[in-house]
C-alpha atoms as one frame of an Amber mdcrd trajectory, in Angstrom:
protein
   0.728  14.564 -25.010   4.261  12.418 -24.840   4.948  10.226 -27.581   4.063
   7.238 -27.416   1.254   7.956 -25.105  -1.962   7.838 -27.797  -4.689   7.998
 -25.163  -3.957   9.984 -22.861  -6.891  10.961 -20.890  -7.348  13.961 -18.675
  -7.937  13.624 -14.712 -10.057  15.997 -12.511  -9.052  17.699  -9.870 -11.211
  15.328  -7.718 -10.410  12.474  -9.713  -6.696  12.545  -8.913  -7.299  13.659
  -4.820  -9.302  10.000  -4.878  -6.213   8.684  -6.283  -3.686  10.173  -4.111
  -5.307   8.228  -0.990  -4.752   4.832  -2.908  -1.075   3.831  -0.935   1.703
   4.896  -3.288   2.700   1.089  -4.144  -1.073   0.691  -5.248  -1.596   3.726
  -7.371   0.324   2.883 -10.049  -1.373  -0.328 -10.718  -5.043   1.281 -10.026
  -4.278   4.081 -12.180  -3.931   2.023 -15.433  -6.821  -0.403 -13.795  -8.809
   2.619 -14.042  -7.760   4.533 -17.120  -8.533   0.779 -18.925 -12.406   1.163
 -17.564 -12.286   5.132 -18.697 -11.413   3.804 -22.298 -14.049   0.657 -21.881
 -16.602   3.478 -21.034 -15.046   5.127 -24.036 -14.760   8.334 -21.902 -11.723
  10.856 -22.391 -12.183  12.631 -18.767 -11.663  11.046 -15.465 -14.207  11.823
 -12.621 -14.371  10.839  -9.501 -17.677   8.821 -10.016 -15.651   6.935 -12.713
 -13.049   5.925  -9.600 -15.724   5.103  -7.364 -17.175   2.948 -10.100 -13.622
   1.443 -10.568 -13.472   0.728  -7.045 -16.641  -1.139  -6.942 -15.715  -3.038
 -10.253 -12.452  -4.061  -8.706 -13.770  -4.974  -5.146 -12.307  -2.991  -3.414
C-alpha cells in the first residue's frame, strides 16, 4: 500500500479488463465512482459484478 492511500482495495483480473474498455478520459473518474460503491458495500475486493452493479447505479 502507498502512503497516504488507507483503503486501498484490490481489483480482479476481470474487474480491471471491464475497466480498461471505459475510454481512458472516463476511467479515472469511474474508477473512484466505483471504488466509493466497493467501500459503501463495505467490500475490500473488486469484481466484475460490483462494476456491472456500478454501471447500473450510475446509468450508464
Amino acid at each position: 500500500m502507498a502512503s497516504g492511500d488507507v483503503d486501498e482495495l484490490e481489483w480482479t483480473p476481470e474487474a480491471l479488463a471491464k475497466l480498461q474498455n471505459i475510454p481512458f478520459f472516463a476511467r479515472s473518474p469511474a474508477r473512484l465512482r466505483i471504488e466509493e460503491l466497493a467501500r459503501a458495500y463495505e467490500v475490500d475486493l473488486v469484481t466484475v459484478e460490483l462494476v456491472k452493479q456500478a454501471r447500473s447505479e450510475f446509468g450508464q
